[in-house]
C-alpha positions in Angstrom: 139.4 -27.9 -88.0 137.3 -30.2 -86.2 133.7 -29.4 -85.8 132.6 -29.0 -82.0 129.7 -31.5 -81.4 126.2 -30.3 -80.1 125.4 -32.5 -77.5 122.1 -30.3 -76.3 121.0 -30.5 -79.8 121.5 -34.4 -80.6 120.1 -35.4 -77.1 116.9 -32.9 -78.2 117.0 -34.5 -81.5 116.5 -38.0 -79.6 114.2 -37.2 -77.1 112.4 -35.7 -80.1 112.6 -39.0 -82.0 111.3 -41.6 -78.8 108.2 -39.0 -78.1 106.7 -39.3 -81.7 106.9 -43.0 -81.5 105.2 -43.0 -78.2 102.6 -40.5 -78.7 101.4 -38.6 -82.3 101.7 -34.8 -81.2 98.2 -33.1 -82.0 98.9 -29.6 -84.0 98.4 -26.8 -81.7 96.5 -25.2 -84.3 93.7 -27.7 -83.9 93.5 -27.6 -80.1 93.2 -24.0 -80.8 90.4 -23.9 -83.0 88.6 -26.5 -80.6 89.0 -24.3 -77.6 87.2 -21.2 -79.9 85.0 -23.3 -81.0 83.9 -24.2 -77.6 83.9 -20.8 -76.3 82.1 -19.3 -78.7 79.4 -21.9 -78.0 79.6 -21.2 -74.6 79.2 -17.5 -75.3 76.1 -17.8 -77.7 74.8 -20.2 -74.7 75.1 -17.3 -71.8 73.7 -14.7 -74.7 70.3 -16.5 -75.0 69.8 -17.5 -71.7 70.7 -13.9 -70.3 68.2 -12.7 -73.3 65.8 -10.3 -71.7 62.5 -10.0 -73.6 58.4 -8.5 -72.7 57.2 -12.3 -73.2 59.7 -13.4 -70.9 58.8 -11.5 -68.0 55.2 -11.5 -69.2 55.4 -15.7 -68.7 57.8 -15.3 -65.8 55.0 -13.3 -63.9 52.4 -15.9 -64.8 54.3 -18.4 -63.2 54.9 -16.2 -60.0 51.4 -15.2 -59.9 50.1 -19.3 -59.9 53.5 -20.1 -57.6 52.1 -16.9 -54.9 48.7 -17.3 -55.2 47.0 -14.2 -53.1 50.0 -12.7 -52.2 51.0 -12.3 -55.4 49.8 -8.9 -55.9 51.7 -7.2 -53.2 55.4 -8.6 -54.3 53.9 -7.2 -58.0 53.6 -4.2 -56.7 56.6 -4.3 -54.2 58.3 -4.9 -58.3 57.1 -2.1 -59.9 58.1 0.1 -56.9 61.8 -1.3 -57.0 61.7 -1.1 -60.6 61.0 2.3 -61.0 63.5 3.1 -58.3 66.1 1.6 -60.3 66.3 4.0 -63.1 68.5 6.9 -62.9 66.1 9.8 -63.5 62.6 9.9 -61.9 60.2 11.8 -63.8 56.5 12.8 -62.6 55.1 9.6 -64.6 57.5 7.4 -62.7 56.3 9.3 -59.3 52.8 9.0 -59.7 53.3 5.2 -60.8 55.1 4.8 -57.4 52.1 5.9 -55.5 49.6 4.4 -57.4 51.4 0.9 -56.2 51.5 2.2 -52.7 48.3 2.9 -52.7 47.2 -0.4 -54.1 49.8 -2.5 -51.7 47.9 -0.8 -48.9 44.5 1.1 -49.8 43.7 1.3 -46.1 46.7 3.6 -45.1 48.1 4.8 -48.4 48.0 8.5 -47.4 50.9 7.2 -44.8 52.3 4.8 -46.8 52.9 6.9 -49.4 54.0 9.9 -47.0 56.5 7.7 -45.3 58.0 6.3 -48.6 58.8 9.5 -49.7 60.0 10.8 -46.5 62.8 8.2 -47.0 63.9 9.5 -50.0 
């Protein structure tokens, strides 16, 4: 019996052969460990600069407070409201802290300042 040729698999065999001559295939294995390499880096990158930290805001303030100037204090207080308003519960420290900064964004109407704030809530 005659054996039945494989033409697919000579013709694969060839193309095969020309590629390596042409160009040395990289292993897949190190493209892959590249690639983690890279995101890992990229990962560590976002980590840090996404880093939240007490002296980070501290300094970040500093700079808003020479970049304002006078106005400065309002948006800080404007802050600590919006701040506080983000949290989920609201205790009685949180309130009072609220309309301590109303009252200091505005000492000359804080009674309706404060009235009116609260009436929106």
């Amino acid at each position: 019996m005659s054996k039945k040729k494989n033409t697919l698999k000579d013709l694969d065999d060839f193309l095969r052969q020309q590629a390596a001559t042409l160009v040395a295939p990289t292993p897949l294995s190190d493209s892959l460990k590249e690639r983690v390499k890279e995101e890992k880096q990229e990962a560590a990158m976002t980590e840090i600069a996404n880093e939240v930290s007490v002296a980070g805001i501290l300094k970040d303030l500093k700079a808003l407070s020479e970049q304002e100037g006078s106005s400065f204090r309002k948006k800080f207080y404007d802050l600590i409201v919006r701040s506080i308003e983000s949290q989920d519960n609201c205790t009685a420290e949180d309130k009072m802290l609220i309309n301590t900064a109303l009252y200091l964004k505005s000492p000359e109407n804080w009674k309706e300042t404060i009235r009116s704030y609260w009436k929106d809530r």
